[in-house]
Backbone as numpy.savetxt, mean C-alpha at the origin, in Angstrom:
# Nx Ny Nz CAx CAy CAz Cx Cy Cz
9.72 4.46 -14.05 8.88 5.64 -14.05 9.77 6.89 -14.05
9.36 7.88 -14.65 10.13 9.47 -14.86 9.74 9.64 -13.48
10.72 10.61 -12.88 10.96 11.38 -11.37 9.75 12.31 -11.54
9.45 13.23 -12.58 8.35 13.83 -13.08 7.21 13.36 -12.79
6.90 12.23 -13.43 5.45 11.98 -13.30 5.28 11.52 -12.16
6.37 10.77 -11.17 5.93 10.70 -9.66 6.14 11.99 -9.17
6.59 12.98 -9.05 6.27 14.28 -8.78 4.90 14.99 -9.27
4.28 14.77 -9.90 2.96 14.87 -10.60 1.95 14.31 -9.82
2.34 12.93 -9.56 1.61 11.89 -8.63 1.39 12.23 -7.34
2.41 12.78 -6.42 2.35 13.33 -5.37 1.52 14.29 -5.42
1.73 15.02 -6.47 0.88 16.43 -6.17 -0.34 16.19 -5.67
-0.76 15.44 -6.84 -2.44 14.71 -7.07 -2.84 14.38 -6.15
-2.39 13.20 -5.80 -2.42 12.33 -4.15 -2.33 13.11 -3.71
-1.60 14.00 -2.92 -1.83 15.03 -1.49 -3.65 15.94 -1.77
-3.58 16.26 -3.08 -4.74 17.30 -3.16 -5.83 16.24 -3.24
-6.20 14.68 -3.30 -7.08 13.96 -3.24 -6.92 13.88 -1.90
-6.25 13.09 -1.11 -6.41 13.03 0.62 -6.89 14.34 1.46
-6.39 15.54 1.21 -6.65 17.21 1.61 -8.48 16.77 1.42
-8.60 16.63 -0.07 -9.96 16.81 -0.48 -11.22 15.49 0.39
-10.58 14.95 0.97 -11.24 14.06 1.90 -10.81 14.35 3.03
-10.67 15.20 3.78 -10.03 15.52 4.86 -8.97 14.74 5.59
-7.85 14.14 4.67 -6.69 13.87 5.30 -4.97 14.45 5.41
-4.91 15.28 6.07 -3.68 15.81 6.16 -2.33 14.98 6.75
-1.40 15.05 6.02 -0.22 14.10 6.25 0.40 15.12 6.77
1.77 14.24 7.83 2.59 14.65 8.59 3.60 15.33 7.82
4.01 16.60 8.92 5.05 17.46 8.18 6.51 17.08 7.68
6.83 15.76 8.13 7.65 15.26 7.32 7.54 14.93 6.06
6.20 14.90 5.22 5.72 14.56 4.10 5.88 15.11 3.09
6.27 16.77 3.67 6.65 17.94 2.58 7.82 18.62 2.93
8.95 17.73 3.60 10.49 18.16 3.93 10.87 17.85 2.10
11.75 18.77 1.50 12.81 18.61 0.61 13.72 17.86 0.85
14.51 17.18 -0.42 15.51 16.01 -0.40 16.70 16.80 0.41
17.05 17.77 0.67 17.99 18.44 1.57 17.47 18.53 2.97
16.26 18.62 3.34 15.17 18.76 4.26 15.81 17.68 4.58
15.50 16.38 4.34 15.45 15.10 4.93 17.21 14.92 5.14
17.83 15.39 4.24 19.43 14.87 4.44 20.00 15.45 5.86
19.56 16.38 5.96 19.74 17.70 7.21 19.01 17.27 8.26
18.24 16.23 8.57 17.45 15.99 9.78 17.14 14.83 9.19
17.91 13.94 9.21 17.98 12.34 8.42 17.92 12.01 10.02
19.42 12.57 11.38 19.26 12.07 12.56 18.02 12.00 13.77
17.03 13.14 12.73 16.18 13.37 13.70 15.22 11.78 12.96
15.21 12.13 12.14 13.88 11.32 11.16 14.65 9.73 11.50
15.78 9.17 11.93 16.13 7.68 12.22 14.60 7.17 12.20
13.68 7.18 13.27 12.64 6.32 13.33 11.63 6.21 11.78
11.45 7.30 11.16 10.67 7.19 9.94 11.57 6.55 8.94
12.68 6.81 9.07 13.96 6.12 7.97 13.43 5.01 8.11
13.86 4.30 9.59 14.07 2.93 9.71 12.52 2.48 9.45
11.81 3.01 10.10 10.38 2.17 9.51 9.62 2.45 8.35
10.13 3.14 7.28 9.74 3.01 6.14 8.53 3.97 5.88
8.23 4.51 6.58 7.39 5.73 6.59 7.66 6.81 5.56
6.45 6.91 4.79 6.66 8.24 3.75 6.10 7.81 2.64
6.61 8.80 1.13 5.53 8.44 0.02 6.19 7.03 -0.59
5.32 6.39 -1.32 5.70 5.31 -2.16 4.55 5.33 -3.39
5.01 5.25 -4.69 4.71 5.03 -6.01 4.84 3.94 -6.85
4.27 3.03 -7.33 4.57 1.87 -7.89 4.18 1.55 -9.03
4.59 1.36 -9.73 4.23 0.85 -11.14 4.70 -0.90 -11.29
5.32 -1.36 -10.16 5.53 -2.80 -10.19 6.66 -3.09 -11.06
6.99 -2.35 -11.85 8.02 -2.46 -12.32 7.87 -2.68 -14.07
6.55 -3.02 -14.29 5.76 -3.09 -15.41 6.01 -1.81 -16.27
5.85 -0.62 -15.85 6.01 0.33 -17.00 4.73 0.57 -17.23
3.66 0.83 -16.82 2.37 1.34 -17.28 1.80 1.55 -15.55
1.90 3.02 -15.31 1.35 3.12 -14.03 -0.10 3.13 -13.86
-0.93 3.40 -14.91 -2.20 3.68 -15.27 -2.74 2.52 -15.33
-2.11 1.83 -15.70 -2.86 0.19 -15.70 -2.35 -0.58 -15.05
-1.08 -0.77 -14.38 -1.23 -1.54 -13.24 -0.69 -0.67 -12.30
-0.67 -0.11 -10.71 0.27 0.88 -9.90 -0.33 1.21 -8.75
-0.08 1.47 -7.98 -0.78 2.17 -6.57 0.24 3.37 -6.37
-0.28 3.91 -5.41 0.12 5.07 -4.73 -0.06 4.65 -3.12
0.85 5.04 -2.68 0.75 4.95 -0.81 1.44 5.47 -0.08
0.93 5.75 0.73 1.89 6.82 1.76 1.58 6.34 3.08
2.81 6.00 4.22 3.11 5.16 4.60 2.90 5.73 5.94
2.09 5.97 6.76 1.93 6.93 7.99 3.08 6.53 9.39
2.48 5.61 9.62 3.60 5.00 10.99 3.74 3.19 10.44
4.65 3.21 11.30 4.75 1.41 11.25 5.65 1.09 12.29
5.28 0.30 12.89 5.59 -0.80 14.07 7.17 -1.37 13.83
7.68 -2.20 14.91 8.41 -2.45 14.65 8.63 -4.41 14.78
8.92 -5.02 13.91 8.93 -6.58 13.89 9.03 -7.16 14.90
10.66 -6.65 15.68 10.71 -7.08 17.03 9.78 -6.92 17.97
8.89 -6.20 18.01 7.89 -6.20 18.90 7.25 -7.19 18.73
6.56 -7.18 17.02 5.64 -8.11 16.88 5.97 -9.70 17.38
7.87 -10.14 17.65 7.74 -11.45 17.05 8.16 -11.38 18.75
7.75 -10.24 19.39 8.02 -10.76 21.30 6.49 -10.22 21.69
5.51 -9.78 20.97 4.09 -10.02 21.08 3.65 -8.93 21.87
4.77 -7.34 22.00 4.10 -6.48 22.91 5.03 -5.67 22.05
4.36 -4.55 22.56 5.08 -2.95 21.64 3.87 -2.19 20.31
5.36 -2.02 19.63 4.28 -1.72 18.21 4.18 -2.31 17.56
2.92 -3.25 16.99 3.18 -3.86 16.22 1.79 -3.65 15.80
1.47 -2.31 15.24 0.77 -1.75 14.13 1.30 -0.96 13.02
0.69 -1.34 12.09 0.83 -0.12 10.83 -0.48 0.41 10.38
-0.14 1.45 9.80 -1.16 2.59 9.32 -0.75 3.06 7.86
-1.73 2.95 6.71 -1.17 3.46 5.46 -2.68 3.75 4.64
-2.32 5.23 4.03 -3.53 5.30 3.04 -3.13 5.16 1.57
-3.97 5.03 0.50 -3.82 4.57 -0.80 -4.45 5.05 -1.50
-4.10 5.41 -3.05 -5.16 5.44 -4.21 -5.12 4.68 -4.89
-6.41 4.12 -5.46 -6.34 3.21 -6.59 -7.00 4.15 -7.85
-6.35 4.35 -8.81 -7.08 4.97 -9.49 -8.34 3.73 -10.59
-9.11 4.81 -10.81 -10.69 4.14 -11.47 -9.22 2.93 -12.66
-9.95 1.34 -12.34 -9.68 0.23 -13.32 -7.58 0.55 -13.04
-7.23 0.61 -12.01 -5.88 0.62 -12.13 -6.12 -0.83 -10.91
-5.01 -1.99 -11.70 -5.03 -2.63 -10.97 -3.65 -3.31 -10.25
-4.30 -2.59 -9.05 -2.87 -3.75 -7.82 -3.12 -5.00 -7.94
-2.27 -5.58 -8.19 -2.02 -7.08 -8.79 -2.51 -7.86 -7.83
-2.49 -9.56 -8.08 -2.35 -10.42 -7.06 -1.66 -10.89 -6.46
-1.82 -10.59 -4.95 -0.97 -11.27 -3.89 -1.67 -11.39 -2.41
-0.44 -11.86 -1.74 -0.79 -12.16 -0.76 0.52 -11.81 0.43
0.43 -11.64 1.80 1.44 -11.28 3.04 1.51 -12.88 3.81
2.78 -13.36 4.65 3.29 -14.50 5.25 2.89 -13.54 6.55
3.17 -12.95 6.85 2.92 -11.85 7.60 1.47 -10.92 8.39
1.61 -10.39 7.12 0.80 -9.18 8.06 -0.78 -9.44 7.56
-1.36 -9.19 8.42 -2.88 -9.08 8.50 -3.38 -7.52 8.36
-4.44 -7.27 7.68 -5.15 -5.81 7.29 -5.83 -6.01 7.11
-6.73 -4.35 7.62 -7.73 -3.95 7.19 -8.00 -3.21 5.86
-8.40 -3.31 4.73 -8.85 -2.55 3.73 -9.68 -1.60 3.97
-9.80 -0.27 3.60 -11.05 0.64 4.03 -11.50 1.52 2.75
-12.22 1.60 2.12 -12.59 2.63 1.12 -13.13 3.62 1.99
-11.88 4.71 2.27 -11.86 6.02 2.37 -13.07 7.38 1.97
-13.03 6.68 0.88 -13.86 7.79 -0.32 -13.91 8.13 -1.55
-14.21 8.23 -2.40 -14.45 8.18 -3.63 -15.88 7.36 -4.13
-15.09 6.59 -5.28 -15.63 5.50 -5.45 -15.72 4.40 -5.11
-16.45 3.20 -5.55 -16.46 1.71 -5.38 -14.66 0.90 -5.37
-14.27 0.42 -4.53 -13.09 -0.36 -4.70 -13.91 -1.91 -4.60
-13.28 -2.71 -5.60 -13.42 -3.70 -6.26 -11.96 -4.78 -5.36
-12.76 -5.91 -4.89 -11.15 -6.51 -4.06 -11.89 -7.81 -4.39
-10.97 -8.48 -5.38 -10.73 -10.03 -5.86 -10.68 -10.85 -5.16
-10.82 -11.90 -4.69 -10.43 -12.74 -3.87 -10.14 -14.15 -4.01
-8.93 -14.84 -3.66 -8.72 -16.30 -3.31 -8.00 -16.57 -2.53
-8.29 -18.02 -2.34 -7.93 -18.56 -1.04 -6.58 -19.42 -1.27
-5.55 -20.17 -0.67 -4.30 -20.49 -0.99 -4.37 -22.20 -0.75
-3.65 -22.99 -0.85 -3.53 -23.94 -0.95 -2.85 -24.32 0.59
-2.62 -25.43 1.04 -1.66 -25.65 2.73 -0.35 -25.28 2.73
0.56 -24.96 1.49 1.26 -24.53 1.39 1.45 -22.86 1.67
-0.16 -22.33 1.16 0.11 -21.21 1.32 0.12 -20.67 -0.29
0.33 -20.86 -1.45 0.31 -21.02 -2.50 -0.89 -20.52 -3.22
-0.82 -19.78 -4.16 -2.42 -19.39 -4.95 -2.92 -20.61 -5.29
-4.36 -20.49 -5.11 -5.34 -22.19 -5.18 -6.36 -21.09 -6.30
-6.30 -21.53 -7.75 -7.64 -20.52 -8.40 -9.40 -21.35 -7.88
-8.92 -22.87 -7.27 -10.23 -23.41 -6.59 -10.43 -23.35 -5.17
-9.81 -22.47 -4.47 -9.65 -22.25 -3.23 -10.55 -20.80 -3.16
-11.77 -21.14 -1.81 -12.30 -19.97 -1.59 -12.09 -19.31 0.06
-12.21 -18.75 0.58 -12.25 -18.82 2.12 -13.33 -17.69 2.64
-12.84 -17.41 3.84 -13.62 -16.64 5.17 -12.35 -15.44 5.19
-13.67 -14.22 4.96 -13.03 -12.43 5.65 -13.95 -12.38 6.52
-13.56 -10.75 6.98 -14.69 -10.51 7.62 -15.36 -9.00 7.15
-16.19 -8.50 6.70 -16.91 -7.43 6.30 -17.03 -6.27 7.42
-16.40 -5.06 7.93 -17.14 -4.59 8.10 -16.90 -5.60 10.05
-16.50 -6.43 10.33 -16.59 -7.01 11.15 -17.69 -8.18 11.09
-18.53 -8.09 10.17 -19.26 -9.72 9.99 -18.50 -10.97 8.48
-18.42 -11.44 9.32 -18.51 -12.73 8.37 -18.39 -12.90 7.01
-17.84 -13.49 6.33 -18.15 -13.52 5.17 -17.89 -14.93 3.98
-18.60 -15.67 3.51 -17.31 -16.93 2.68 -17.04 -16.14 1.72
-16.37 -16.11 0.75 -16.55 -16.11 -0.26 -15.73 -17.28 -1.70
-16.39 -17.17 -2.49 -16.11 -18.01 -3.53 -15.02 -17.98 -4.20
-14.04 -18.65 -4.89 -12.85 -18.11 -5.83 -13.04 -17.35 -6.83
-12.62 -16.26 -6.55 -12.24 -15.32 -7.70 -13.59 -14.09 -7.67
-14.22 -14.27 -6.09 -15.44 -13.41 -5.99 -14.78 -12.08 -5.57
-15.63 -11.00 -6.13 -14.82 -9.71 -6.32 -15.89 -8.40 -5.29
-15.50 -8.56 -4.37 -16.30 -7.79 -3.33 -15.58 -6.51 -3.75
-17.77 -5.62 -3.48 -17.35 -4.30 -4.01 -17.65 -3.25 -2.49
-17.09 -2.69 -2.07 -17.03 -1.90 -1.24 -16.78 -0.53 -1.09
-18.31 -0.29 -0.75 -18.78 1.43 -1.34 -17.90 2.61 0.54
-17.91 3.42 0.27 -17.34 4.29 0.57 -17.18 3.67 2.57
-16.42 3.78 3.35 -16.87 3.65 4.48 -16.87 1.92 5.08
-16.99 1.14 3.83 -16.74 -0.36 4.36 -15.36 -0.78 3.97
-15.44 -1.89 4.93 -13.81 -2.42 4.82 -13.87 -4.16 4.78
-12.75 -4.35 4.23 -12.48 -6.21 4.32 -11.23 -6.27 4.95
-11.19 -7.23 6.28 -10.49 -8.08 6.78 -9.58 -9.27 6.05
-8.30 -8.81 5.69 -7.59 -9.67 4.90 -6.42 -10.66 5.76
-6.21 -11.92 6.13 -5.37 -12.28 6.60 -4.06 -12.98 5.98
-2.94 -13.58 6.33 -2.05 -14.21 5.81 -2.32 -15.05 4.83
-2.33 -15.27 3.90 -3.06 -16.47 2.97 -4.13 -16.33 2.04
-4.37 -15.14 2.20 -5.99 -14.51 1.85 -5.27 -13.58 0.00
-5.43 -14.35 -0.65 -4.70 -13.51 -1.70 -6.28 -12.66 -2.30
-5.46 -11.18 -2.36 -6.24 -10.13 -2.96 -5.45 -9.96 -4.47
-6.70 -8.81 -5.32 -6.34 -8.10 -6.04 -6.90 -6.79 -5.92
-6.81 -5.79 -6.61 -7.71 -4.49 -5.98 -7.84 -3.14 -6.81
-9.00 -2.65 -7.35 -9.21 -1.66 -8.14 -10.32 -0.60 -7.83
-9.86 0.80 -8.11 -11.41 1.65 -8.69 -12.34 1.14 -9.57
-13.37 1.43 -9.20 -14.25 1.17 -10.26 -15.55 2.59 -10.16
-15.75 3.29 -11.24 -16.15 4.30 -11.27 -15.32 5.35 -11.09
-14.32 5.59 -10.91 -13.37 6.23 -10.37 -12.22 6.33 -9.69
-11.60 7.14 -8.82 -10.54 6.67 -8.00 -11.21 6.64 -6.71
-10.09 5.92 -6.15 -10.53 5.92 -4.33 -9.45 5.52 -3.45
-9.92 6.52 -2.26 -8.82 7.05 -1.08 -9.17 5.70 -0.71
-8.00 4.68 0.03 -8.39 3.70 1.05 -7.15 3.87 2.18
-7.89 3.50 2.80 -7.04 3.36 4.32 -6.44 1.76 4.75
-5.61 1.68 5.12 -5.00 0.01 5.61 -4.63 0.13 6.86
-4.82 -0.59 7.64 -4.54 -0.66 9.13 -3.77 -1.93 9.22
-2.99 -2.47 9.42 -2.60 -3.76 9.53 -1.36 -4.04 10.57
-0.79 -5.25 10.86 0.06 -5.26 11.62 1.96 -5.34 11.18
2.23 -4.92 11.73 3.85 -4.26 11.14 3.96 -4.73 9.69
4.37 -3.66 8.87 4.54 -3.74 7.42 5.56 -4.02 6.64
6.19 -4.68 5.94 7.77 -4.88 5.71 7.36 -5.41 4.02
7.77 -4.10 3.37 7.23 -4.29 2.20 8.98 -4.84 0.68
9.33 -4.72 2.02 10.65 -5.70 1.31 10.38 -6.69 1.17
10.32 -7.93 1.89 9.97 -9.55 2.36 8.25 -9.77 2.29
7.81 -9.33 2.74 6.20 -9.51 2.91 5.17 -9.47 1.94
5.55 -9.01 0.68 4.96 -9.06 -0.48 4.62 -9.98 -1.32
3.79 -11.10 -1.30 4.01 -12.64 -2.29 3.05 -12.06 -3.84
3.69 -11.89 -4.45 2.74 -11.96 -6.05 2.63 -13.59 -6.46
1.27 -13.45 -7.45 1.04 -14.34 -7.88 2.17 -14.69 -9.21
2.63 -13.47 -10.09 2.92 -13.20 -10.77 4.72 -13.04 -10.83
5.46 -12.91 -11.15 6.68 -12.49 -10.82 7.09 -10.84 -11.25
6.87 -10.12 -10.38 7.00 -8.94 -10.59 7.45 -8.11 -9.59
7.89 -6.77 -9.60 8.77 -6.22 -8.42 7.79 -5.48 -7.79
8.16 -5.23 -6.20 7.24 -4.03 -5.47 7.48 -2.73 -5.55
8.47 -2.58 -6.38 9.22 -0.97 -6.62 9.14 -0.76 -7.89
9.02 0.58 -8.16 9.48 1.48 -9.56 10.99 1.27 -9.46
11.49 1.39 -10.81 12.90 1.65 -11.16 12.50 3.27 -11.98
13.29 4.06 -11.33 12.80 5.52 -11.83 14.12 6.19 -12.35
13.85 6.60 -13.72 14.33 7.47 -14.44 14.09 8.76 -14.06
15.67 9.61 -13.87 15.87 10.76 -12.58 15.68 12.01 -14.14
14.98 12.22 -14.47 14.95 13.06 -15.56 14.82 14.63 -14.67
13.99 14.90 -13.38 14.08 16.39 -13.03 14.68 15.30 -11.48
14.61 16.78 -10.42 14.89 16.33 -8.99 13.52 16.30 -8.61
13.64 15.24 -7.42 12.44 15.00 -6.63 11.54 16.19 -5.97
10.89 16.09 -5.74 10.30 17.08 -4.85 10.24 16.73 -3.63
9.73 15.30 -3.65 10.19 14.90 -1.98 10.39 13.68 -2.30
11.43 12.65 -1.04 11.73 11.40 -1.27 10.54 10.38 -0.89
10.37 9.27 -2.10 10.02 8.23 -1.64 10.96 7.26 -0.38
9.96 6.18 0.17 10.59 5.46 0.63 11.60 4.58 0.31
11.58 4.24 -1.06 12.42 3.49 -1.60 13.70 4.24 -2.06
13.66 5.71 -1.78 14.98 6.31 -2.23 15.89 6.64 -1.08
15.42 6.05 0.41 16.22 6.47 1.54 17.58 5.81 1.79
17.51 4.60 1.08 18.76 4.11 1.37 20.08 4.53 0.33
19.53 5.56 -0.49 20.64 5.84 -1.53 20.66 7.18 -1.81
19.34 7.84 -1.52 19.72 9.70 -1.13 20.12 9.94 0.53
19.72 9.46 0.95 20.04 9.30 2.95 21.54 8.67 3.19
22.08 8.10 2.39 23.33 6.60 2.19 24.03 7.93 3.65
């Protein structure tokens, strides 16, 4: 992806979240000198991965397959794997209308999905094999909203503004606008979007970005090599 058009992207995204009443933290609009200059203060957002992220998967067509996310807080593993501390994360998203986040699934982390606002988000569903493995005849159990739910392989729950699906380890999603774009919210437990990512598909969780202007602000994926 051009540095540009994720600079473009940001813009957008901030003035869609604003326009639903969500304001991000003032680290969100520090400059790449901003962050180099108070990199010691920011250690905790460094290390937990906090901030914007843009994806095109690595595919090259952000419009048709890509998310947007911005990464609010996140927990830390060690907590999770001694069962006290932080071991939450918090992240909101756009999907734009028919842009689709691929299929996968987390070893890991459990979430909440939330359609924020907009439009209808569209979330695919199957269930995995004992391995853990995509099953296309495998269906299982979410929970809606906090009730119940089976659903069938490859059933595509639509969830209008305000409802959410319960996704667990094994629970492979896919996920789109439909009618439009839409703000969603994820709540889930510590996020580690290095390791924790299973595609169905073989494909990357990062853009490879062509530096054609300077950033306006850093993604997460650029901390370990503008921060170095």
């Amino acid at each position: 992806m051009k540095r540009s058009r994720i600079n473009d992207i940001i813009e957008e995204s901030d003035d869609m979240m604003r326009s639903h009443g969500f304001v991000l933290p003032p680290f969100a609009y520090w400059t790449p000198d901003e962050f180099k200059s108070r990199k010691s203060d920011a250690k905790n957002v460094i290390d937990a991965g906090c901030g914007w992220d843009v994806t095109d998967y690595g595919a090259g067509d952000y419009d048709k397959m890509g998310l947007f996310l911005f990464t609010l807080r996140n927990g830390r593993l060690a907590d999770l794997q001694r069962g006290g501390g932080m071991c939450y994360a918090e992240k909101l998203l756009i999907s734009k209308q028919d842009q689709l986040s691929p299929m996968h699934t987390h070893v890991i982390k459990a979430e909440d999905i939330i359609n924020r606002g907009g439009a209808t988000l569209v979330v695919e569903l199957f269930g995995s094999d004992s391995d853990g493995n995509f099953d296309e005849s495998k269906g299982g159990t979410v929970f809606c909203d906090g009730i119940q739910r089976d659903f069938r392989p490859g059933e595509k729950l639509r969830l209008a503004p305000g409802e959410s699906v319960t996704l667990m380890p094994g629970d492979w999603h896919a996920f789109w606008g439909d009618g439009g774009d839409v703000l969603i919210g994820e709540v889930s437990t510590v996020n580690d979007d290095e390791t924790d990512n299973i595609f169905r598909e073989p494909i990357g969780r990062f853009a490879t970005i062509e530096e054609d202007v300077d950033p306006a602000h850093l993604l997460v994926s650029d901390y370990r090599t503008w921060l170095a």
